[in-house]
C-alpha positions in Angstrom: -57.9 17.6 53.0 -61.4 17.6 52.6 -63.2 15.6 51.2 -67.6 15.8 49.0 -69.1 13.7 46.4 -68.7 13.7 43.6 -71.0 14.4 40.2 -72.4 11.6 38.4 -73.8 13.1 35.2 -70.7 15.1 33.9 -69.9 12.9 30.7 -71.2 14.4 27.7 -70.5 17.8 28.3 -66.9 17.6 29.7 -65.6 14.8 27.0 -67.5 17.6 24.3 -65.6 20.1 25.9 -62.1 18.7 26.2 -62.6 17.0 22.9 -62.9 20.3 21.2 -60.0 22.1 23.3 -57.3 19.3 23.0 -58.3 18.7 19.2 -58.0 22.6 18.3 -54.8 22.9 20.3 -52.7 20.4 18.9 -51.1 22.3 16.2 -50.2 25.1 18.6 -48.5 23.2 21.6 -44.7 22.7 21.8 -43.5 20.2 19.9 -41.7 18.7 22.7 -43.3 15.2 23.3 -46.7 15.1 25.7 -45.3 14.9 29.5 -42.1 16.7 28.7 -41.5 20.1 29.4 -40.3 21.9 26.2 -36.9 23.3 27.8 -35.8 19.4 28.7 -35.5 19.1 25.2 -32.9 21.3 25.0 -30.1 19.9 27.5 -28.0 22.8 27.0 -30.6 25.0 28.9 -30.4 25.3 33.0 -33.8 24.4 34.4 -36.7 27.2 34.2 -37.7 28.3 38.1 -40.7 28.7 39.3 -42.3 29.4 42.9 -44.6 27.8 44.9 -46.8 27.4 48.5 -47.7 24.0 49.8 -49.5 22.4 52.8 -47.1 22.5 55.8 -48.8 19.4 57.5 -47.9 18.6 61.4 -48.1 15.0 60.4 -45.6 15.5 57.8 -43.4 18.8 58.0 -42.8 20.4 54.7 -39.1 20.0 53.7 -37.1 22.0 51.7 -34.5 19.2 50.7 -37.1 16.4 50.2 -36.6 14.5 46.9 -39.4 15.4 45.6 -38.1 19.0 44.3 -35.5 17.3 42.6 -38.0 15.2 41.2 -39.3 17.8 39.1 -35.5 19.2 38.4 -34.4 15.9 36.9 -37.7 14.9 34.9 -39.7 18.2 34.4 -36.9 20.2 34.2 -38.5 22.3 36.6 -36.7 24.4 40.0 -39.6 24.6 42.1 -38.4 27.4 44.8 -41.1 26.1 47.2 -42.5 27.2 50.7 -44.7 25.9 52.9 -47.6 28.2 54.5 -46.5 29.2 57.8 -49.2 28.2 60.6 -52.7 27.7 60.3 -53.1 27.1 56.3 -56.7 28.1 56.3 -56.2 31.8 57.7 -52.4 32.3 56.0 -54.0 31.7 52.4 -56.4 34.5 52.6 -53.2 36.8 53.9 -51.2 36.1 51.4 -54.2 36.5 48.6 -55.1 40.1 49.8 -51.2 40.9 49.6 -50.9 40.0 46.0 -47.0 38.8 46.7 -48.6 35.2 44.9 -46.4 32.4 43.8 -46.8 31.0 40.3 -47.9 27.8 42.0 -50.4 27.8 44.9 -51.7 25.0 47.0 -55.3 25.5 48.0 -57.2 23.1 49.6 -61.8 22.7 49.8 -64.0 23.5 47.3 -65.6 26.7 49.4 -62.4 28.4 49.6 -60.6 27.5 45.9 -64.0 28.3 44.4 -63.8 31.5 46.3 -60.4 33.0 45.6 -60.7 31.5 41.7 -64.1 33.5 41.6 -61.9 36.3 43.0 -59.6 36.3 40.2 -56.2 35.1 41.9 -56.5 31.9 40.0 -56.2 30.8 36.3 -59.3 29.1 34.7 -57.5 26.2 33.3 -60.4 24.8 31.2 -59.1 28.4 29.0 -56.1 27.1 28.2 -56.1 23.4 27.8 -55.2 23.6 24.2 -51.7 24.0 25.7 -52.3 21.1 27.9 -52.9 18.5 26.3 -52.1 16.0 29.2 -54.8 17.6 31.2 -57.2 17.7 28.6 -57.0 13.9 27.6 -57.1 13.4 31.6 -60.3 15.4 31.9 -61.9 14.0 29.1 -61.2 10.4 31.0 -62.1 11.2 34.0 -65.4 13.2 33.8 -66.9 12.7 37.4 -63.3 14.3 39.7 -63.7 17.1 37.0 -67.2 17.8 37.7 -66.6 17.7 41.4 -64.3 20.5 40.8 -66.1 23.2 38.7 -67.1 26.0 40.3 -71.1 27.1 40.2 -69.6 29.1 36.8 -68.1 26.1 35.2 -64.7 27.4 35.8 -61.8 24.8 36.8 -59.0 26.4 39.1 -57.6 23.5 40.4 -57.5 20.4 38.8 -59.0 17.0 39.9 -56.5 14.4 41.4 -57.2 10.6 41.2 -55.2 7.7 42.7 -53.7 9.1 45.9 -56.2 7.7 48.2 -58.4 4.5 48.2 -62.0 4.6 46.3 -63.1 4.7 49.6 -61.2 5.4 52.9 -63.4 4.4 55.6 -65.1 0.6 56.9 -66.4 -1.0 59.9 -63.5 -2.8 61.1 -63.6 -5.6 63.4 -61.4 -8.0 65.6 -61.2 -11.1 63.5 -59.3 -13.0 65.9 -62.1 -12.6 68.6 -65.2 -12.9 66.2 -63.0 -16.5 65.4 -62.2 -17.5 69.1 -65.9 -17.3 69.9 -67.3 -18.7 66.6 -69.3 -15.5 66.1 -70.3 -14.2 62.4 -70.4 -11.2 60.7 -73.7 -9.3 60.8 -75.5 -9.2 57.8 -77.9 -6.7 58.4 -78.7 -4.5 61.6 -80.7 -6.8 63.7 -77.5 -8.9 63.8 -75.4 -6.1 64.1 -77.0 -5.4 67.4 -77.5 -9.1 68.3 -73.9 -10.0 67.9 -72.9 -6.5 69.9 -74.9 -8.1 72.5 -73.3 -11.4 72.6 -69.8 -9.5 72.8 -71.2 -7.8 75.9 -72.0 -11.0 77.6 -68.4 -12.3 76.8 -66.6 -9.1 77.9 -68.6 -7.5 80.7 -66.3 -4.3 80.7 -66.3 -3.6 77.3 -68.1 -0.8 74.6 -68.1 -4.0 71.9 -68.8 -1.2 69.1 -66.3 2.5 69.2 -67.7 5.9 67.4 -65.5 8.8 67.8 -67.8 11.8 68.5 -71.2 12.2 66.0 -69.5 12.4 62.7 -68.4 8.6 62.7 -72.6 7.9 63.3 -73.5 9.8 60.5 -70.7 9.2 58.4 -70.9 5.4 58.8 -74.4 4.4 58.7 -76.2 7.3 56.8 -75.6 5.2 52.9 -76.9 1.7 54.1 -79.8 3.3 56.1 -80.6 5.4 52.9 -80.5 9.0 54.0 -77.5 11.6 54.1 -75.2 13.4 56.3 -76.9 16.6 55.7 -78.0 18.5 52.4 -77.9 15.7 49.6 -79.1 14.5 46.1 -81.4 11.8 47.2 -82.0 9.2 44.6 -85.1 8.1 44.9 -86.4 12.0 45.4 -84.5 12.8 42.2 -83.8 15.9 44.0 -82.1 17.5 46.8 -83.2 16.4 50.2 -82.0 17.3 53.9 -81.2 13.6 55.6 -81.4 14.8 59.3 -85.3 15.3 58.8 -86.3 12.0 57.1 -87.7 9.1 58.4 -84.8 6.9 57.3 -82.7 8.9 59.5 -84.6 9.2 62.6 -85.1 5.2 62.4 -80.6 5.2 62.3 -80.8 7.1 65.6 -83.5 5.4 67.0 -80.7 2.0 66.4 -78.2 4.2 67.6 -79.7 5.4 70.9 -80.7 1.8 71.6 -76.5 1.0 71.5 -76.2 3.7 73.7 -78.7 3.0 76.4 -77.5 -0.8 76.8 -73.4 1.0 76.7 -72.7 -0.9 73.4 -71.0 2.1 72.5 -68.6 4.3 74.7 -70.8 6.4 76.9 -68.3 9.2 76.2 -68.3 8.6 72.7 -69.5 12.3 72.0 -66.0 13.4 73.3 -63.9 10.9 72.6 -60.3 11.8 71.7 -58.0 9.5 69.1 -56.1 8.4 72.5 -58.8 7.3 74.1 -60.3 5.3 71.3 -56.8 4.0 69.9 -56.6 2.6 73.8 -59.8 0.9 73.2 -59.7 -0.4 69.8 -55.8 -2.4 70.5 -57.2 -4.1 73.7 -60.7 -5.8 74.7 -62.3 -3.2 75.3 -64.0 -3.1 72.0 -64.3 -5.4 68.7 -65.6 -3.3 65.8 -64.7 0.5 65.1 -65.2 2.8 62.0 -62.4 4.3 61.2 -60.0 5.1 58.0 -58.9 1.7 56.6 -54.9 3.2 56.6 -55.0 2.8 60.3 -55.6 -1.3 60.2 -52.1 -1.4 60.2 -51.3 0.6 62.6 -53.3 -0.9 64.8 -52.0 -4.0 64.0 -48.9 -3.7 64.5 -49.3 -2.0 67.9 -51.1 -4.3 69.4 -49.5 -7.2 67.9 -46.7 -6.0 70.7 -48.8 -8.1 73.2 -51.3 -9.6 71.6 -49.4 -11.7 68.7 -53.3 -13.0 67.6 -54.5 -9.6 67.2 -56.0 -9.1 64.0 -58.1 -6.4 63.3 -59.8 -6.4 59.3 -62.4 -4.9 57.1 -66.0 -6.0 58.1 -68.5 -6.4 55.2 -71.3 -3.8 55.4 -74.6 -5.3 56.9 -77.5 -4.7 54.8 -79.5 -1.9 55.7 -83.0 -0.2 54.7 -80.4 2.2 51.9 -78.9 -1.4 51.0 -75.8 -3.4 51.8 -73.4 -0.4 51.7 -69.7 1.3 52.8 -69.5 5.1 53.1 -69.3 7.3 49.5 -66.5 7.5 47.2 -63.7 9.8 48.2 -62.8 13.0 46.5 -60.0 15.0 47.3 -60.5 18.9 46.7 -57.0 20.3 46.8 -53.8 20.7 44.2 -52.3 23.3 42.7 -53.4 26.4 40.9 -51.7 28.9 39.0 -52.0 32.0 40.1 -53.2 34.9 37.5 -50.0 37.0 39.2 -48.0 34.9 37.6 -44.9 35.9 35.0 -44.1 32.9 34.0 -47.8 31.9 32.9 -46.8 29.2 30.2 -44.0 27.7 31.8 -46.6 27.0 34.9 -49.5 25.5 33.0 -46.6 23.1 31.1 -45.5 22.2 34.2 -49.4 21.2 35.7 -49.9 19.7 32.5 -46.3 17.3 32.7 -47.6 16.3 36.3 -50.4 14.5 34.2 -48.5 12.5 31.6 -46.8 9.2 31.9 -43.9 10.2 33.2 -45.3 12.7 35.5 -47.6 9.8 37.2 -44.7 7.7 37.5 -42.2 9.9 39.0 -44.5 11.7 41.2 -45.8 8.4 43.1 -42.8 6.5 43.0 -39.7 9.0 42.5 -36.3 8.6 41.6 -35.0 5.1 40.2 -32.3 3.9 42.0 -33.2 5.8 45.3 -36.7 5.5 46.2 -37.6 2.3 43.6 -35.8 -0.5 41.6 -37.5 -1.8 38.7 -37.9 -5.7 39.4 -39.1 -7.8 36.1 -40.4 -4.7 34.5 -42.4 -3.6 37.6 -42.1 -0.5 40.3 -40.9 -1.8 43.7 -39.9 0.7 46.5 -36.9 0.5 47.9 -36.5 -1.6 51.9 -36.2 2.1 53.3 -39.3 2.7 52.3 -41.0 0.7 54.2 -44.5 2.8 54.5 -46.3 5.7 52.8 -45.7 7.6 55.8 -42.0 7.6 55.4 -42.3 8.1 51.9 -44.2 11.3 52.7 -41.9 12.4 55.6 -38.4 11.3 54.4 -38.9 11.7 50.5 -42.0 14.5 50.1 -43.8 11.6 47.7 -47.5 12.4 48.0 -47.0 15.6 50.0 -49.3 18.6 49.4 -50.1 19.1 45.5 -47.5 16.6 44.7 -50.3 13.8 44.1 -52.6 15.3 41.1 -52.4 11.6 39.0 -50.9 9.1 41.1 -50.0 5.1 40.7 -52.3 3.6 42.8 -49.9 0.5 42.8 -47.4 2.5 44.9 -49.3 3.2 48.0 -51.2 -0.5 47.5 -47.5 -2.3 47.2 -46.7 -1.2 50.8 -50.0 -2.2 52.4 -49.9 -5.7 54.3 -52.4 -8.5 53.3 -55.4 -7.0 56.3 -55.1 -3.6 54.6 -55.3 -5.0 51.0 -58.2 -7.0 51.8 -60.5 -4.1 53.1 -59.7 -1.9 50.5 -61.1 -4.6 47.9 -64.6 -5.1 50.8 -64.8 -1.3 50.7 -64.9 -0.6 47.2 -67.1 -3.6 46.7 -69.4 -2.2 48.3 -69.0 1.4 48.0 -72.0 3.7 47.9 -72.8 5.2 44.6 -71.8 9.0 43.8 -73.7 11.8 44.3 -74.0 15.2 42.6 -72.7 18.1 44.7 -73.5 21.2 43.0 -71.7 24.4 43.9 -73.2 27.5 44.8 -72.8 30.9 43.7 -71.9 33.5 46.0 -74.9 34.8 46.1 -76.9 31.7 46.8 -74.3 31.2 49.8 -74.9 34.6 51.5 -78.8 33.9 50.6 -78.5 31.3 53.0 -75.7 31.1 55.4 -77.5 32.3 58.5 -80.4 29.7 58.2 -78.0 26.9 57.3 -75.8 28.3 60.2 -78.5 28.4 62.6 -79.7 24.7 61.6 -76.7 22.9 61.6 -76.6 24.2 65.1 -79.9 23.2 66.1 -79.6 19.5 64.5 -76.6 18.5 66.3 -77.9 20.1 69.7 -81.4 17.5 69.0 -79.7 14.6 67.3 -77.3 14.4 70.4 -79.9 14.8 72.7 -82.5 12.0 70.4 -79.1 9.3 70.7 -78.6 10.1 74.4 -81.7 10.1 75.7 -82.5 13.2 76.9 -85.0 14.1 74.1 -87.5 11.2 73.7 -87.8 10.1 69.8 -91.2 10.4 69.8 -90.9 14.2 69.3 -89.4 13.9 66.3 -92.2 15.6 64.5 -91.6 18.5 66.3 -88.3 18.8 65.6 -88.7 18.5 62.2 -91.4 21.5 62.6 -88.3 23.5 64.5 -86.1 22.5 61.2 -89.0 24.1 58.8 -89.3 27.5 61.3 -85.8 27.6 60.4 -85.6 27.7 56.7 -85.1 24.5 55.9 -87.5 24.3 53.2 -85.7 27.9 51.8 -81.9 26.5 52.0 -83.3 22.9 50.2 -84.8 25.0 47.0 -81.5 27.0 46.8 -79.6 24.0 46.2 -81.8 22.2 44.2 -81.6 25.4 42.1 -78.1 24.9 41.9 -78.6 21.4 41.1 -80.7 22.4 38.2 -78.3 24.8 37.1 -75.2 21.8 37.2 -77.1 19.6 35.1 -77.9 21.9 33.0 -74.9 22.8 31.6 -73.1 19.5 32.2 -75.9 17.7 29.6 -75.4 20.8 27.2 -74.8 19.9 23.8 
């Protein structure tokens, strides 16, 4: 999965678009009820088959019997003759595009890459046909910003957006609440007591790293929004325009905290190459007290440790207040579904069947399954069943929120199996969640404009930033480094996007 931001500014012109699709299409979809497929009205008739490609995930092994195939059957229908992509995903897609041999149905997964091949003409443009989906439609026309996150740099929608799946926001400082009690220690509210109380922790546990990153992304991904800056190219807010983070002063003052962590071994000294082993060793003993992480791994961790250590309780910290403001990282977006392929000779029967995953019915069978074998209904409300006792068995036993199987899901079924630790940082994080951001796409020709330069400065920013964090550039060259970012192109690769930018809001605010 991969995740971007996602567009703030898409209402107008995506509720006047849908509005006038599902409103001129009425008369002309099936008369079978919205979230139905047309041939379930008709009991006599077998169900209609289709084909498909999913994510064959390591964590969770694609599965020809899961329930989730007879999902569809029973309430859309709907034979899915499924197959998951054989390998690495990333290089079999492209394969299997250049053959031609599609599926009606086709997982993809990234922006870059569905943008690409829908570009390429082996998807459907849905937005051309959502007067036969009216589900869709009324679901785009709700949910404006996951739509805009998913047009292409022509306005063209391949795959459509997903909501629910996954928290609002899927990553927090986390820290040991049982230690922070024993020694009577508060939460930091800004930075200076971040550090301060690090510094305590050392003093109490000599041997310890009291904060854990895991390699350069967890800096940058956890501290860029309350220090004010971005991760790389971004639309900065107070700019009102797109801005690269790793050159701004805001950022060089977030290294210049993190470097000071570094040189007093607040954080791992091998935190650069730290591997989930090592750093799952260090987070369930004393041998450190906060970590950023994904919030879905609080119980985990929990539970693990909990082995030994019955008083082990790791939860969700409240941001500390930074220069950008008191803030968690940026809303999630997931960038991956399913999109019907333009091979396709069953075209209709695969855009009813996209469509029915967005009704009612489709929500509530897809996230919770089958009544009387995944859930009971208990005074009128969804409960899972004791052998479902997490959402990772009810990926890996039952296929429920496997790979395109999540486009509108029940946020109340993954939230009902979380324990009270987990519940209460996924309240903290949205709290506090960082506003949007646009993310405009970029043609193909604005990409090859500037793929070398961008290549050849993401290289040369993570070789400096490393070096500015451990030491071995001082910080008070940072001017120069911003000079080596400018000999680079930066300036060029910054007024492509904001072009695109320009271009996005454009036609999103078009009457």
């Amino acid at each position: 999965m991969k995740k971007a931001g996602i567009v703030l500014t898409a209402v107008a012109v995506v509720a006047a678009l849908v509005t006038a699709c599902s409103s001129g299409g009425s008369s002309g979809s099936s008369s079978a009820s919205p979230g139905t497929h047309p041939s379930a009205a008709a009991t006599a008739k077998l169900p209609l088959t289709l084909t498909a490609k999913v994510q064959n995930h390591p964590s969770t092994p694609f599965k020809e019997d899961w329930l989730i195939w007879n999902v569809y059957e029973k309430k859309a229908n709907v034979k899915i003759q499924v197959s998951g992509y054989q390998g690495n995903w990333w290089e079999t897609i492209p394969l299997v595009i250049a053959s031609r041999d599609l599926p009606d149905l086709m997982w993809m997964s990234g922006t870059d890459m569905i943008h690409k091949y829908g570009d390429e003409g082996a998807l459907v443009n849905l937005l051309d046909h959502l007067d036969k989906m009216p589900n869709l439609a009324k679901f785009i026309q709700n949910n404006p910003n996951e739509t805009a996150g998913m047009l292409s740099a022509t306005g063209k929608l391949y795959i459509p957006p997903t909501k629910g799946a996954y928290a609002a926001v899927s990553s927090l400082f986390m820290y040991r609440k049982d230690i922070f009690d024993k020694h009577k220690l508060e939460q930091p509210k800004n930075y200076d007591e971040f550090y301060n109380v690090l510094k305590k922790l050392k003093e109490l546990y000599p041997d310890s790293y009291p904060v854990t990153f895991q390699k350069l992304n967890d800096v940058l991904y956890s501290l860029t929004e309350p220090w004010g800056t971005g991760v790389g190219f971004y639309y900065n807010n107070k700019l009102k325009a797109m801005s690269y983070g790793p050159m701004e002063n805001n950022f060089r003052d977030m290294i210049t905290w993190v470097s000071k962590l570094y040189k007093e071994k607040l954080i791992p000294i091998d935190f650069l190459s730290l591997d989930e082993k090592q750093r799952n060793e260090l987070v369930t003993t004393n041998k450190t007290f906060m970590v950023y992480g994904y919030l879905n791994n609080i119980d985990t961790y929990n539970t693990a440790a909990r082995k030994t250590n019955p008083d082990y309780t790791l939860a969700g910290m409240i941001p500390p207040e930074g220069p950008g403001g008191r803030l968690s990282a940026r809303q999630s977006f997931i960038s991956e579904g399913w999109g019907v392929t333009t091979t396709s000779k069953k075209l209709e029967d695969a855009l009813k069947l996209v469509d029915w995953q967005y009704s009612e019915a489709g929500k509530e069978a897809l996230s919770w399954g089958l009544e009387g074998v995944t859930y009971t209904k208990v005074n009128g409300q969804n409960k899972f069943v004791d052998s479902v006792k997490d959402m990772a068995t009810a990926t890996r036993d039952y296929g429920l929120k496997s790979s395109g199987n999540f486009p509108w899901y029940d946020e109340n079924a993954w939230m009902s199996l979380l324990t009270k630790e987990s519940k209460e940082a996924q309240e903290i994080a949205v709290k506090y969640m960082s506003p949007s951001k646009p993310a405009p796409a970029l043609t193909k020709a604005e990409s090859d404009s500037i793929t070398i330069k961008s290549d050849a400065i993401s290289k040369y920013f993570e070789e400096n930033i490393t070096k500015f964090i451990l030491g071995n550039r001082p910080l008070s060259e940072w001017d120069d480094y911003v000079n080596g970012l400018k000999k680079l192109g930066i300036d060029d690769v910054i007024k492509v996007r904001q072009q695109a930018y320009e271009r996005q809001q454009a036609a999103l605010t078009k009457k």
